[in-house]
N, C-alpha and C positions, 0 to 999 in steps of 0.2 A: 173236180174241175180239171181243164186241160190247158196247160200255159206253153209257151214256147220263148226259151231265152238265145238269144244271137248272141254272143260274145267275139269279136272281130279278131281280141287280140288274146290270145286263151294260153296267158303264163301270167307267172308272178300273184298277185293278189287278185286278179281278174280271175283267173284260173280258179282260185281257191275260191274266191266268193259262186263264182256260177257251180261248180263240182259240188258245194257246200250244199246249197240251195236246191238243187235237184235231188241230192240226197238226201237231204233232211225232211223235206215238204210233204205232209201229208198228199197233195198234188200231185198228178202224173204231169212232169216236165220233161219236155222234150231238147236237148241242147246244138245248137249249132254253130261252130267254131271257126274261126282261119288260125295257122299258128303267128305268136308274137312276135312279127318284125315288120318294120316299114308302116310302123302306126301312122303315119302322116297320109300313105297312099290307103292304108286302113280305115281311117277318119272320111275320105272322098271318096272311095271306091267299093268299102264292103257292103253296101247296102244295093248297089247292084248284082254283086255276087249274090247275096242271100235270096233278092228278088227272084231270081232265076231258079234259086236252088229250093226252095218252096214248093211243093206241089198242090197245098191245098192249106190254105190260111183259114178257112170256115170250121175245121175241126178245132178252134184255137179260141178258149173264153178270154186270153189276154197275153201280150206279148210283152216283156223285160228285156232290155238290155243296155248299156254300157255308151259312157261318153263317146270311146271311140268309135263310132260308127253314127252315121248323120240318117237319125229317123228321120227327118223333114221329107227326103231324099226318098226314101223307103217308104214312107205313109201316102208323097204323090204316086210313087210308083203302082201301089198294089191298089190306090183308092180306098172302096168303100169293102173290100175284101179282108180290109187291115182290122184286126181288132184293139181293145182300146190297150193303150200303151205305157209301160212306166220303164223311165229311165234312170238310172241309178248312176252316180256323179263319184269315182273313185277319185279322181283329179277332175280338174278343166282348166283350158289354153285360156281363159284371160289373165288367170293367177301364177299358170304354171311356171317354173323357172327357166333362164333361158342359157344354153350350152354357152362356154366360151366362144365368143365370136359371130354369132348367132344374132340375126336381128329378127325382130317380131314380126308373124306373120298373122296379120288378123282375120285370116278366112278359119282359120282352127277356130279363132274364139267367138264367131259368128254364126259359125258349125254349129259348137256347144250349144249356144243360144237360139236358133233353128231348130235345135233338136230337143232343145224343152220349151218349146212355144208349140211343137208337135206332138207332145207327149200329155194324156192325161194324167198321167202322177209323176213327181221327181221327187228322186229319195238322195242325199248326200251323207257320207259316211262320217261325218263328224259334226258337231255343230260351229267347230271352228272352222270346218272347209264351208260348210251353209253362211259363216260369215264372211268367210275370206271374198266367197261367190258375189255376195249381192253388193259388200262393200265395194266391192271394182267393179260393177256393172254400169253404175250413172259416170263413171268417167269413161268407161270403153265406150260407150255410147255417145257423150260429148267430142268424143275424137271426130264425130262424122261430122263432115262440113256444115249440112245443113239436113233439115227435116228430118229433125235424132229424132227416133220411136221411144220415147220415156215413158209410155204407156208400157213397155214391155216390163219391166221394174214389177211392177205391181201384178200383173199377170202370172208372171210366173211365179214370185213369193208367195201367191193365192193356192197353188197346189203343190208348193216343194215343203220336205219335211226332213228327218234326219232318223236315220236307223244305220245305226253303226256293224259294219260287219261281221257275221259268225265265224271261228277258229276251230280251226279241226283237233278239239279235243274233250275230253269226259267235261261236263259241266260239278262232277263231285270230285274234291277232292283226292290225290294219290300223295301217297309219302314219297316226300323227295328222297333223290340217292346224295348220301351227307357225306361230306369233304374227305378227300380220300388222301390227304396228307400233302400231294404235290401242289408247287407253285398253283398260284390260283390261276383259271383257265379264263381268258377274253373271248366274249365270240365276238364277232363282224358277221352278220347273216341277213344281210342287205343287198340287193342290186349293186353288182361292181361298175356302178356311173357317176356322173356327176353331181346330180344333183343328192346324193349321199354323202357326198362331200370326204372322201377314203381320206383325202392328204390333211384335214383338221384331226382326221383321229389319228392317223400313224402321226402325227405330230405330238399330241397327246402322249403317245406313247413310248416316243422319246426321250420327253421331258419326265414320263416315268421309272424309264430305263436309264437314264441320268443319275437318279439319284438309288442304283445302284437296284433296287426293288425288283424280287422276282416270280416271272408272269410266264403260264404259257399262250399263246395265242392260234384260234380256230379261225379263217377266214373262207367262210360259207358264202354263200348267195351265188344268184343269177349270174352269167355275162353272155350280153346277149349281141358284144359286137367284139374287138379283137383288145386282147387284156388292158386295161390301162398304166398306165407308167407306174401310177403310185404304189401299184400293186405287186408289179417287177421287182422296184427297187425293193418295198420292204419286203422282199423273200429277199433278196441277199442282205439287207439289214440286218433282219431278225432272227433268220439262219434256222440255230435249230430250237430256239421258240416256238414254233409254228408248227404245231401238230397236224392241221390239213388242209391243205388250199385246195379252195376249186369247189363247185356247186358238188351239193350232195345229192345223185338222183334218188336213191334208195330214202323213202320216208320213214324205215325204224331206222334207220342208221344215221339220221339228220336228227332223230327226237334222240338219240343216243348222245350226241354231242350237246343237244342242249342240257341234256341230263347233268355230264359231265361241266356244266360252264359254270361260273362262279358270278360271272358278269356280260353284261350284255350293254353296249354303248351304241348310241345314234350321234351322231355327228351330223344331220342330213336338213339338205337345206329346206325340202319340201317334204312332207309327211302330213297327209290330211288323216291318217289314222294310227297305224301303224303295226299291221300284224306280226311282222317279223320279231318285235319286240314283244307285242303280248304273247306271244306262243314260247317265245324263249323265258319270260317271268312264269309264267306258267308251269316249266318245266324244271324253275327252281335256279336261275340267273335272276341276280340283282340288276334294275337296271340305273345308267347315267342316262340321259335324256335334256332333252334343249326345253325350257319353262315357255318358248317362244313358239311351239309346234301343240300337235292338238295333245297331244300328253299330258298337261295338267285334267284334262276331262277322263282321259285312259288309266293313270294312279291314281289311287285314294289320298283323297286331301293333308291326311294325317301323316303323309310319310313324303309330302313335297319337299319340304325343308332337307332330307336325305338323298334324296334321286334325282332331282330336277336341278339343272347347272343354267345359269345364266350368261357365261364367258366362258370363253377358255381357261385359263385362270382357274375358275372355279371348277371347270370338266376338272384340269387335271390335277387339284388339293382333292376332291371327294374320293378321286381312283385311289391318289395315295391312300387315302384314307382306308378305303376299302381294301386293297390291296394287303395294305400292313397290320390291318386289324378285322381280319374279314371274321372270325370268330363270334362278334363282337353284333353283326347282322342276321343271326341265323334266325333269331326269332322274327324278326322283320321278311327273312326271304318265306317265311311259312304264313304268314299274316300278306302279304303282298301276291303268293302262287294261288293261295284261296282266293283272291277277290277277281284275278283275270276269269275266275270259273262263269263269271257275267256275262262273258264273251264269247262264252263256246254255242256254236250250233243248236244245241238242243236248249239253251236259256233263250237263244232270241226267237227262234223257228216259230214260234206263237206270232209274233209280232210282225212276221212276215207273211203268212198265209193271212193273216185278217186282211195284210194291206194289200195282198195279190186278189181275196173274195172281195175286198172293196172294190180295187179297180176291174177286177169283172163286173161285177155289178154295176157298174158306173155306165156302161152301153147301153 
């Protein structure tokens, strides 16, 4: 069969889920992109772009793509030319978190909801974000004055489902590279924004370096707008801790540093999955993680009690912990780098072509 995914905003875990999925797919998938910036005018306006840029939607058994961009928009445009449609929900603006200063703008989270009321299938990447979704829908809806659509509720819960994202690695097993004597290594290999929340971890790890305990630190990830403060200060805080700052574009050389990490921490206020962390457990980082994001579904139950922090407080007793006795986890880091092997591309890729021949089928 022949699919076609629109991806608006084609960085970060967007990127990686649509690149995945084309690659993986028994499927010939065709991919069509804008780069990631000005998701807001992306969300309103890339569904004009793609209309345009389309030359023939009849060669096409089913189309995929991404919250940020408004199929509603897209599906009146092209009509009955459109084939049938599923949308896949990495986040959505009713739940998402909002920037300092920033007041809600509910045409984003009307968009969302427009856009899987025009979609034959929706798929959300966790089933904590599938909750997060429906639990704020009967109040987003009660905000309107009068004549609230409550029928939507149930419409849409009739065809949305939950398929957690594939990760760009071997689904078997590889020996990890084992502790090479130096301070233990911290990554940070998140999105340099806000809603990651940088200044609770560099906090964290004051309070580690406080008590005298010695760490290096990797700080990885994206920035996709002008560096933020947090991140200034702690380069001159942390000096010569800090083995690399700044996005890694080189892909062996990013899996290098996870190789090297010993730990891997989320501090992040929104997380409906979280790849940057299974790839890094993966690669033989311990993770810390918030028990309040969708990570209890991502680690194995048996090993909550060790990686899962409920406070700060608690973040930064487990670092110590780890930190000062990391020895003491390695059996845990080789029982916990096995089980993300659930996660890789080629374990879920079954589970995805059934549900892309479904919704072809579904016309």
């Amino acid at each position: 069969m022949k699919f076609l995914v629109l991806e608006p905003f084609f960085g970060g875990s967007h990127r990686n889920f649509a690149e995945g999925l084309v690659a993986h797919s028994r499927h010939d998938i065709d991919l069509l992109t804008l780069p990631a910036r000005s998701w807001k005018w992306r969300m309103r306006g890339a569904a004009l772009h793609f209309v345009k840029t389309i030359s023939n939607l009849d060669v096409y058994d089913g189309l995929i793509t991404t919250d940020l961009m408004s199929l509603s928009d897209f599906k009146a445009l092209t009509g009955s030319a459109s084939p049938p449609a599923l949308v896949y929900f990495h986040e959505n603006q009713l739940t998402y978190p909002l920037a300092p200063g920033e007041a809600m703008d509910f045409h984003f989270g009307f968009t969302d909801i427009t856009s899987a009321l025009a979609a034959d299938r929706i798929r959300f990447n966790s089933h904590t974000h599938f909750d997060a979704f429906f639990n704020a829908l009967p109040g987003f809806l009660n905000m309107m004055p009068d004549y609230r659509p409550l029928w939507i509720i149930e419409s849409l819960r009739s065809k949305a489902g939950v398929l957690y994202p594939g990760c760009d690695f071997p689904a078997k097993a590889q020996p990890l590279q084992p502790p090479d004597g130096q301070p233990p290594l911290i990554i940070w290999n998140h999105r340099w924004e806000f809603d990651k929340d940088p200044e609770t971890f560099f906090a964290a790890l004051d309070a580690v370096a406080g008590h005298g305990v010695a760490f290096r630190l990797a700080l990885l990830g994206e920035n996709f707008q002008a560096v933020p403060k947090a991140f200034i200060a702690a380069r001159k805080r942390f000096g010569d801790r800090i083995v690399c700052y700044g996005y890694e574009s080189s892909r062996r050389q990013y899996i290098d540093w996870l190789r090297q990490g010993a730990i891997v921490i989320s501090t992040a206020v929104q997380e409906n999955f979280g790849i940057s962390i299974v790839e890094a457990v993966r690669y033989g980082c311990l993770p810390l993680v918030p028990q309040r994001l969708a990570y209890p579904e991502v680690i194995p139950e048996a090993l909550h009690s060790k990686f899962l922090y409920h406070s700060q407080e608690n973040l930064i007793d487990k670092l110590l912990l780890l930190l000062t006795d990391y020895q003491a986890f390695l059996s845990d880091r080789t029982q916990i780098a096995e089980a993300m092997g659930a996660y890789a591309w080629e374990s879920l890729i079954p589970a995805y072509d059934q549900e892309i021949e479904q919704l072809a089928n579904s016309a």
